[in-house]
C-alpha atoms as an extended CHARMM CRD file, in Angstrom:
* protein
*
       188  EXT
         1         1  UNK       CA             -1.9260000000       -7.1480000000       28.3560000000  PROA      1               0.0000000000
         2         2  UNK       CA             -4.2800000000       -9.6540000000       27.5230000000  PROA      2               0.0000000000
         3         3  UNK       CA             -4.2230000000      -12.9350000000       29.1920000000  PROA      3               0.0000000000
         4         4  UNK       CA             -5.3350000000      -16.2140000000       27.7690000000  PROA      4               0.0000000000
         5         5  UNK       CA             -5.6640000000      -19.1560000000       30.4030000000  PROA      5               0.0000000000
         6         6  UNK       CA             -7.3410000000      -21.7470000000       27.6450000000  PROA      6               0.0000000000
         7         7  UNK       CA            -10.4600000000      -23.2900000000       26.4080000000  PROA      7               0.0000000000
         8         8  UNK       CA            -11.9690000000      -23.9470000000       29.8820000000  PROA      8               0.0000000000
         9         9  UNK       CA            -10.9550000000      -20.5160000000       31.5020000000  PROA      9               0.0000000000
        10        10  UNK       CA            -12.1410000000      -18.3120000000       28.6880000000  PROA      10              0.0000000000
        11        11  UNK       CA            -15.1710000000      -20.9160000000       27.9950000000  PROA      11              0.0000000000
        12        12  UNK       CA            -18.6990000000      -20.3750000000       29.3520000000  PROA      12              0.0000000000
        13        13  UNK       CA            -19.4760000000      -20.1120000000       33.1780000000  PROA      13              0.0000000000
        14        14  UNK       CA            -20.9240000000      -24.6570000000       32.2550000000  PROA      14              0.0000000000
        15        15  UNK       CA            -17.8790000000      -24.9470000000       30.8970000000  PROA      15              0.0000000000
        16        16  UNK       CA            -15.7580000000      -23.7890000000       33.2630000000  PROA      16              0.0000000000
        17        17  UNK       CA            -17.9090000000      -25.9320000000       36.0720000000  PROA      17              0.0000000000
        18        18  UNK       CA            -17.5710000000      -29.0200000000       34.2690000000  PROA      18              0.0000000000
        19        19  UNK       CA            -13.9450000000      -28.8400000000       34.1780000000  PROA      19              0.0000000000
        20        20  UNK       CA            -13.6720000000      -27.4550000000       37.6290000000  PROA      20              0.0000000000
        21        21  UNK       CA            -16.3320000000      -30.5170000000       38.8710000000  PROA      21              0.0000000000
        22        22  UNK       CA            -13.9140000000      -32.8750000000       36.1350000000  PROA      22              0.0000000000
        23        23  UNK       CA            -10.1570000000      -32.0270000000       37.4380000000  PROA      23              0.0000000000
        24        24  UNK       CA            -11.0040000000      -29.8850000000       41.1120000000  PROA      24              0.0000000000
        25        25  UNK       CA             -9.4830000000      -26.5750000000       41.3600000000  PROA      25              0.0000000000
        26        26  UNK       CA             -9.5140000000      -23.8520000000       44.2720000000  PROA      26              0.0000000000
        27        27  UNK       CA             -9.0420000000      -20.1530000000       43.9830000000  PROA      27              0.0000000000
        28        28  UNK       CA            -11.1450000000      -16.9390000000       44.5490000000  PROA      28              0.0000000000
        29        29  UNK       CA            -14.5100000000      -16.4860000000       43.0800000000  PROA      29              0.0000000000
        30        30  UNK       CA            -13.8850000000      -13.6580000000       40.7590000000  PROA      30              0.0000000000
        31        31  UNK       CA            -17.6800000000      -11.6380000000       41.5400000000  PROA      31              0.0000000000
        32        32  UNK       CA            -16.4890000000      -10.9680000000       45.0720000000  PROA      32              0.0000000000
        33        33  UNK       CA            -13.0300000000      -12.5670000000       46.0740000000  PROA      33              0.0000000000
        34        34  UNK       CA            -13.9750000000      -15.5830000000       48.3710000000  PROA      34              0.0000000000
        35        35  UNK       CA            -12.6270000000      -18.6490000000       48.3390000000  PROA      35              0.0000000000
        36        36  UNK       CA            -13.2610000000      -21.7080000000       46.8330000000  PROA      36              0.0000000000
        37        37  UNK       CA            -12.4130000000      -25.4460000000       46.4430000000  PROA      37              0.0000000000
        38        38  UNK       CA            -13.5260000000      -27.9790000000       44.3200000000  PROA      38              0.0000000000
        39        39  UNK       CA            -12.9010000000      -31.8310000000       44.5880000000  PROA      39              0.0000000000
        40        40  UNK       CA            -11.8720000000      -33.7830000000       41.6770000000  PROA      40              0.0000000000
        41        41  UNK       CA            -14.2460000000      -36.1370000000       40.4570000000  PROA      41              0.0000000000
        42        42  UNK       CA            -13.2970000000      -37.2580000000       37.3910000000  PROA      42              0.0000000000
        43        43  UNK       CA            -14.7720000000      -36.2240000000       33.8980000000  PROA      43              0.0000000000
        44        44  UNK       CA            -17.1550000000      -39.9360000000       33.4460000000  PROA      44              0.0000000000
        45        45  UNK       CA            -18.6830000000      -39.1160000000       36.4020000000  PROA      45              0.0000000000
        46        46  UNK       CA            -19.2160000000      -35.2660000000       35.7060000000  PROA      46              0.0000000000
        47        47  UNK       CA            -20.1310000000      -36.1990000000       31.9720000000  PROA      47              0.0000000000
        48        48  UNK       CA            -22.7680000000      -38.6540000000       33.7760000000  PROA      48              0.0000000000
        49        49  UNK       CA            -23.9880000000      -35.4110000000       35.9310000000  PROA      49              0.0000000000
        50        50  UNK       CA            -23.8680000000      -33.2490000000       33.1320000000  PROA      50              0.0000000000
        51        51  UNK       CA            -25.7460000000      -35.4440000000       30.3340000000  PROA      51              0.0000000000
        52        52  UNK       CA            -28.7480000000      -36.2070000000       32.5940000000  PROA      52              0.0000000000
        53        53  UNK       CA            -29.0350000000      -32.5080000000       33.7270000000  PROA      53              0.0000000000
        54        54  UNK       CA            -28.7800000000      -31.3650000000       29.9040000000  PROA      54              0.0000000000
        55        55  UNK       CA            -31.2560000000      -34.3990000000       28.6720000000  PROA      55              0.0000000000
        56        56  UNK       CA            -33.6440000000      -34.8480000000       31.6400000000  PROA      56              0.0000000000
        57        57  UNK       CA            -34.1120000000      -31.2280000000       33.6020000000  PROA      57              0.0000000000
        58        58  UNK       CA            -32.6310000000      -28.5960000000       31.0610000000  PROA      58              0.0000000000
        59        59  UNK       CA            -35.0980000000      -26.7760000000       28.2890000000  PROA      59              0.0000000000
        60        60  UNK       CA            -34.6190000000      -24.1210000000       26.3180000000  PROA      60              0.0000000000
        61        61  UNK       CA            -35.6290000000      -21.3710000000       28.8440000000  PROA      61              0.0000000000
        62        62  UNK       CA            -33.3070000000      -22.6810000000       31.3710000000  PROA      62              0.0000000000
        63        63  UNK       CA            -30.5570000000      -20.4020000000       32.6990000000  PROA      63              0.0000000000
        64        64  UNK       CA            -27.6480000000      -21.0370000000       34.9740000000  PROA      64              0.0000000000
        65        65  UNK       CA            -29.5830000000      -21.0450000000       38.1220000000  PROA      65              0.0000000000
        66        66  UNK       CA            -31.6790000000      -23.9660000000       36.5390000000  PROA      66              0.0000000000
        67        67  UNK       CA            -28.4260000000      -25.6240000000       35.8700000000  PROA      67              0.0000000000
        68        68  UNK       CA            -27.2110000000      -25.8960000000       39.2760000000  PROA      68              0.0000000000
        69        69  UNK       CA            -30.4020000000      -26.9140000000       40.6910000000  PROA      69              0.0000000000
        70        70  UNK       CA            -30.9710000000      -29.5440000000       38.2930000000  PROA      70              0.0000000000
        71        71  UNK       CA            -27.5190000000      -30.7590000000       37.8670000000  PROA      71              0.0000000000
        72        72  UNK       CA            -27.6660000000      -31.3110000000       41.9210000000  PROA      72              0.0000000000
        73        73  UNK       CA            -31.1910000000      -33.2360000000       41.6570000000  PROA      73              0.0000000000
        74        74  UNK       CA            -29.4900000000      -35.4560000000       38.8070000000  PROA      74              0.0000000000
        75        75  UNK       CA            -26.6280000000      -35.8650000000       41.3000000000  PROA      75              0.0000000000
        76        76  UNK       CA            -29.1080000000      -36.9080000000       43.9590000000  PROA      76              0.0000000000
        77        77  UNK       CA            -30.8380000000      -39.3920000000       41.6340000000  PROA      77              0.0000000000
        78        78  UNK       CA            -27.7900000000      -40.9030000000       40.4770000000  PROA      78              0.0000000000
        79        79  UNK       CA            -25.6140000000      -41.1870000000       43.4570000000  PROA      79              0.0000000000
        80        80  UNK       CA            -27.9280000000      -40.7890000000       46.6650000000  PROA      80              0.0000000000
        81        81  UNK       CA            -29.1200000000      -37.5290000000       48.8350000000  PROA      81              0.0000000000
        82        82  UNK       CA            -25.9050000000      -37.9470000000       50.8330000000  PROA      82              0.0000000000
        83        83  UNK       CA            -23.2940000000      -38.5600000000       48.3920000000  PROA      83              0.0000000000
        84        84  UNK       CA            -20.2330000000      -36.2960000000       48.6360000000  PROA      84              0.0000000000
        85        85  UNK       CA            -20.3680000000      -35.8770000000       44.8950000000  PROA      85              0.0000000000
        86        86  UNK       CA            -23.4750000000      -34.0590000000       45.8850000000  PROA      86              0.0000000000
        87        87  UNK       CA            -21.4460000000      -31.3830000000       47.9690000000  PROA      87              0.0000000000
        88        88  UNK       CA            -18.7950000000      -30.9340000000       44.8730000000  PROA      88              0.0000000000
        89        89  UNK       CA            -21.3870000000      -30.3410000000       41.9570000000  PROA      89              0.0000000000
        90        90  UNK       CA            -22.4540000000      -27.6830000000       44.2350000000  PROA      90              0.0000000000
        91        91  UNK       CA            -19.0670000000      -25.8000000000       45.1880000000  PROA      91              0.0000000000
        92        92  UNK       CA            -18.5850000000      -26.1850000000       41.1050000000  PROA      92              0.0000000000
        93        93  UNK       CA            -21.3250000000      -23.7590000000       40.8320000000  PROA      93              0.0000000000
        94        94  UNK       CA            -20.3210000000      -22.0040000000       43.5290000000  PROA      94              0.0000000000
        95        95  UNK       CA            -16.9320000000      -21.6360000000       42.4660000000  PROA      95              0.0000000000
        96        96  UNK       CA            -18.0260000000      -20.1980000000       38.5780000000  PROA      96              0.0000000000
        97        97  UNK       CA            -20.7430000000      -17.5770000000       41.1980000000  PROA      97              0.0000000000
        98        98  UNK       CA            -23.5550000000      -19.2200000000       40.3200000000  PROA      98              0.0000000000
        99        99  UNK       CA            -24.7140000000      -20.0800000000       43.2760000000  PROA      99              0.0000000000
       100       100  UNK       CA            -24.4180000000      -18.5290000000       46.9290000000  PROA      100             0.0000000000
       101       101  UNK       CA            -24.7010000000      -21.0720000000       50.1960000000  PROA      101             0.0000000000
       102       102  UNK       CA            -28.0950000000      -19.1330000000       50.2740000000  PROA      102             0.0000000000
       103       103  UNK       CA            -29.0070000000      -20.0630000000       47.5730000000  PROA      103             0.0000000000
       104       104  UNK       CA            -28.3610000000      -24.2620000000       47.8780000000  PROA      104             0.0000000000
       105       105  UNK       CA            -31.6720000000      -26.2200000000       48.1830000000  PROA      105             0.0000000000
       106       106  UNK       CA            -33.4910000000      -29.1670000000       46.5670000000  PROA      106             0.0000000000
       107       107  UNK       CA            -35.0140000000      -28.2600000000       43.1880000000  PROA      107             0.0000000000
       108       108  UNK       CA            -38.6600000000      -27.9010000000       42.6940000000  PROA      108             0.0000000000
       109       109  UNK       CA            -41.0620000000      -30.4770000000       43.9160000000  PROA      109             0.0000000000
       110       110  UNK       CA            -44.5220000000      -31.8680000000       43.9410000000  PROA      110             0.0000000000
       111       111  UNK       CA            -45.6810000000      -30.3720000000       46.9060000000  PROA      111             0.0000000000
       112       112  UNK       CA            -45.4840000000      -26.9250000000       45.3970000000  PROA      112             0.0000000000
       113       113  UNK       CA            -47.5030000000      -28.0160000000       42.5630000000  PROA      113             0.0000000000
       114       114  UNK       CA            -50.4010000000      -29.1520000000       44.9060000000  PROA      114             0.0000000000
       115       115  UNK       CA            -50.1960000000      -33.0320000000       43.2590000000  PROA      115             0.0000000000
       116       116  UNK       CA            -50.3690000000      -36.6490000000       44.8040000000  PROA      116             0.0000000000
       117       117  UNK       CA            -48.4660000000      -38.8930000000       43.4220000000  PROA      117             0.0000000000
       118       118  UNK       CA            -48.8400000000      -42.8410000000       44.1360000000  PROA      118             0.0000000000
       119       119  UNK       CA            -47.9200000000      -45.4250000000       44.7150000000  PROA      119             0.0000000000
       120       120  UNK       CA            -44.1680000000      -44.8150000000       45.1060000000  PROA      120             0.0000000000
       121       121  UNK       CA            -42.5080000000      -47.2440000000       44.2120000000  PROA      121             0.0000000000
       122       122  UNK       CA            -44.4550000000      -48.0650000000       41.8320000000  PROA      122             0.0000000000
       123       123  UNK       CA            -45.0190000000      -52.0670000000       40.3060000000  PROA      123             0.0000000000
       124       124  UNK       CA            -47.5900000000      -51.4300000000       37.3050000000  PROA      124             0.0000000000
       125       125  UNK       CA            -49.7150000000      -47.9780000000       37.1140000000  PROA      125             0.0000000000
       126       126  UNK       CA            -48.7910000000      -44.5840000000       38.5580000000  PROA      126             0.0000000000
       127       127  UNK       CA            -50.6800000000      -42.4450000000       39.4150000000  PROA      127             0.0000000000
       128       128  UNK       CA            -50.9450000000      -38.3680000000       39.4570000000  PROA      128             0.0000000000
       129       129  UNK       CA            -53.9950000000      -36.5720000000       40.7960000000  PROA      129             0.0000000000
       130       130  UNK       CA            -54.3080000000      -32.6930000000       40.6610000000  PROA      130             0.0000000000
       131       131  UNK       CA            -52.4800000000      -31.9000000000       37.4350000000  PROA      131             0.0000000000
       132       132  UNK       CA            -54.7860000000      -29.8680000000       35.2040000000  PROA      132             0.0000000000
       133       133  UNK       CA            -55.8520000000      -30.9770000000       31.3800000000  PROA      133             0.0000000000
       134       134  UNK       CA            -52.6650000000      -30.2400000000       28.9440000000  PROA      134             0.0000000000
       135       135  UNK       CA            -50.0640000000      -30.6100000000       31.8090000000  PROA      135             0.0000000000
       136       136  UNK       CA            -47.5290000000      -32.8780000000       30.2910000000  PROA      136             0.0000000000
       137       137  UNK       CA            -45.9440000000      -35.7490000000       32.2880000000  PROA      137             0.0000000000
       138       138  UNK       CA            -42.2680000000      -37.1590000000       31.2680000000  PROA      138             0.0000000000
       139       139  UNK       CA            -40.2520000000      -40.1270000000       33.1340000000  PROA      139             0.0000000000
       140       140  UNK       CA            -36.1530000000      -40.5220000000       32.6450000000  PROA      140             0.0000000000
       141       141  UNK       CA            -34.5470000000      -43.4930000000       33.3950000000  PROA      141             0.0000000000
       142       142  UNK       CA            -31.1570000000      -42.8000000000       35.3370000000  PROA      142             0.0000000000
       143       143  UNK       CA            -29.2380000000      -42.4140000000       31.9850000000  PROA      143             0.0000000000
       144       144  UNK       CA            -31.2930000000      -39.5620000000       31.2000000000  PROA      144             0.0000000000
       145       145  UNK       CA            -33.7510000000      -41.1910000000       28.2930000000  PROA      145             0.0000000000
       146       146  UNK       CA            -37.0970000000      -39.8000000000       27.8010000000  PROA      146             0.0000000000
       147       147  UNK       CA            -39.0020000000      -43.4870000000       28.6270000000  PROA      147             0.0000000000
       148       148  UNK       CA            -42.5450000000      -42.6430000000       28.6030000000  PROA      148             0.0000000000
       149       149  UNK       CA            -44.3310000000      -38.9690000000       28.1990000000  PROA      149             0.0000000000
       150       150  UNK       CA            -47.8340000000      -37.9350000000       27.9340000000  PROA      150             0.0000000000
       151       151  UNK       CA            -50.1710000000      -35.4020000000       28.2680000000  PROA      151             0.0000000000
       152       152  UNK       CA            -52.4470000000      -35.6350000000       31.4160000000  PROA      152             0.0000000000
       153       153  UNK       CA            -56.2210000000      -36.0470000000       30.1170000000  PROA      153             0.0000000000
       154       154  UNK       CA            -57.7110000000      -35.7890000000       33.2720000000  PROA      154             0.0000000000
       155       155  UNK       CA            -57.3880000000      -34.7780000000       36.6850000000  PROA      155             0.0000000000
       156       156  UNK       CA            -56.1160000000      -38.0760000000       38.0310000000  PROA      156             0.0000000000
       157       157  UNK       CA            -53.4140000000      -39.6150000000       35.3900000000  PROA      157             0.0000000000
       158       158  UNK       CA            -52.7620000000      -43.3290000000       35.2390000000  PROA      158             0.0000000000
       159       159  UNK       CA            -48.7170000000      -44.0570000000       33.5800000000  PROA      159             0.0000000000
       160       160  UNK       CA            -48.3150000000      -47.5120000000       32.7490000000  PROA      160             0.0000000000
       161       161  UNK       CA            -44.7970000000      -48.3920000000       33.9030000000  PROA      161             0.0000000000
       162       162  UNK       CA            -45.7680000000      -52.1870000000       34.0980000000  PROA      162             0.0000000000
       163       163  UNK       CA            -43.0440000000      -52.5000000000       30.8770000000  PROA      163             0.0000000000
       164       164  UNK       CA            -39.9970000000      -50.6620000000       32.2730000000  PROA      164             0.0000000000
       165       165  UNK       CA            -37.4380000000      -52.1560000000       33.7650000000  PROA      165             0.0000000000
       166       166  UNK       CA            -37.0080000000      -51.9690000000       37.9990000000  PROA      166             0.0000000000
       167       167  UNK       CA            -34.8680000000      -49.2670000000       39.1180000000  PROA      167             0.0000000000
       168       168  UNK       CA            -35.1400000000      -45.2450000000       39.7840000000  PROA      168             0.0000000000
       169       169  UNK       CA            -36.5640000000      -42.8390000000       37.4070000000  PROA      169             0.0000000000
       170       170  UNK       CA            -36.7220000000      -39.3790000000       37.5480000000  PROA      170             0.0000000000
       171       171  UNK       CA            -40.7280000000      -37.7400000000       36.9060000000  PROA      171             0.0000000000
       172       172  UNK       CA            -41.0720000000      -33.9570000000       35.5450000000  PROA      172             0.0000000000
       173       173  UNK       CA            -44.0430000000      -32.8910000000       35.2300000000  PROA      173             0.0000000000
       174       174  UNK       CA            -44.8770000000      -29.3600000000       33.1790000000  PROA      174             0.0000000000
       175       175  UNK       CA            -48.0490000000      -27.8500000000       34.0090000000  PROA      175             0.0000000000
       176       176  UNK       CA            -50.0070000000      -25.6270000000       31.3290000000  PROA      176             0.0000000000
       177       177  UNK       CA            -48.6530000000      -22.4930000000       33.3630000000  PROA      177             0.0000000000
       178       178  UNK       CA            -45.2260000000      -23.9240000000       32.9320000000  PROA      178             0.0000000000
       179       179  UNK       CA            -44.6410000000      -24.8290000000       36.0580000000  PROA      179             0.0000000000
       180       180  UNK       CA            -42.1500000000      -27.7520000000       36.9420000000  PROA      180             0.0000000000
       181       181  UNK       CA            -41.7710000000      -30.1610000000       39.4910000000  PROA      181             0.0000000000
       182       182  UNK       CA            -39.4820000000      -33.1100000000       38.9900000000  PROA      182             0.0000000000
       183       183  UNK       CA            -39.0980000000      -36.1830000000       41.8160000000  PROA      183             0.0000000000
       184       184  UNK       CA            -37.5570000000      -39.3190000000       42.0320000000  PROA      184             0.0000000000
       185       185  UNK       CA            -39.9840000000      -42.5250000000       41.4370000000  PROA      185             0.0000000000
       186       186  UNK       CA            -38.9100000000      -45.8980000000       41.8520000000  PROA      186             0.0000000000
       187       187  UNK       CA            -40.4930000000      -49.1120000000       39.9130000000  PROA      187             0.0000000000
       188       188  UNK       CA            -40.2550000000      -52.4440000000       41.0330000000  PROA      188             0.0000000000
């Protein structure tokens, strides 16, 4: 017999995060029985989550591991390192086997992409030194909008975020290997 749960059940394993991370829900993982339990947070603030994830971290080569990393950076950017919405995107993933409690840590960062990025915050030029010709450089804003990209030209790249408005934006940089490293960057 053939059971049908709905739409979110049967969906795909975002799906079924989203409306676990949306409504809450506890149960047993089904790749190897262990518990979980998921606090409600509402679907705005998922949608919020999930829009700047799928806009700002997410390309076309990403899989689900990329998802849950990213989706718990945009969490961090949005809502603070020690939110407790930060601890419920990740049981989400958790919950839909995605992730293990291994495998929970901060997505990729500068430091592993050997660059130097200042000043932080930032008032009228940023700048990026170590990135190699053709990297390309893209800043967010917190709603997820592409607000500035470029390619770097040189080995120390000047952004000119003298026009944007203050507040935190998140900076991904793609190197020509296709490396990433995303941070957050704050302009006064």
């Amino acid at each position: 017999m053939l059971l049908s749960y709905g739409v979110h059940t049967n969906s795909s394993v975002q799906n079924y995060w989203f409306y676990l991370l949306s409504e809450g829900g506890f149960g047993y993982r089904e790749s190897d029985s262990r518990p979980y339990h998921v606090e409600k947070i509402g679907m705005d603030t998922a949608a919020i989550i999930a829009y700047l994830t799928l806009t700002a971290y997410l390309n076309p080569k990403s899989n689900f591991i990329d998802a849950a990393i990213y989706s718990i950076a945009a969490t961090k950017l949005l809502f603070g390192d020690s939110s407790p919405l930060v601890k419920e995107v990740t049981n989400a993933w958790y919950a839909v086997g995605v992730l293990n409690t291994a495998d929970i840590n901060n997505p990729a960062d500068f430091s592993s992409l050997g660059l130097i990025i200042y000043p932080n915050p930032a008032n009228e030029v940023l700048n990026i030194q170590g990135l190699e010709t053709g990297s390309n450089i893209e800043l967010y804003d917190v709603m997820g909008r592409l607000v500035l990209q470029q390619e770097c030209n040189s080995t120390i790249t000047k952004l000119d975020v003298e026009y944007l408005t203050k507040g935190v934006y998140s900076l991904k940089i793609i190197t020509k290997e296709g490396k990433e490293g995303i941070a957050k960057i704050m302009k006064e």
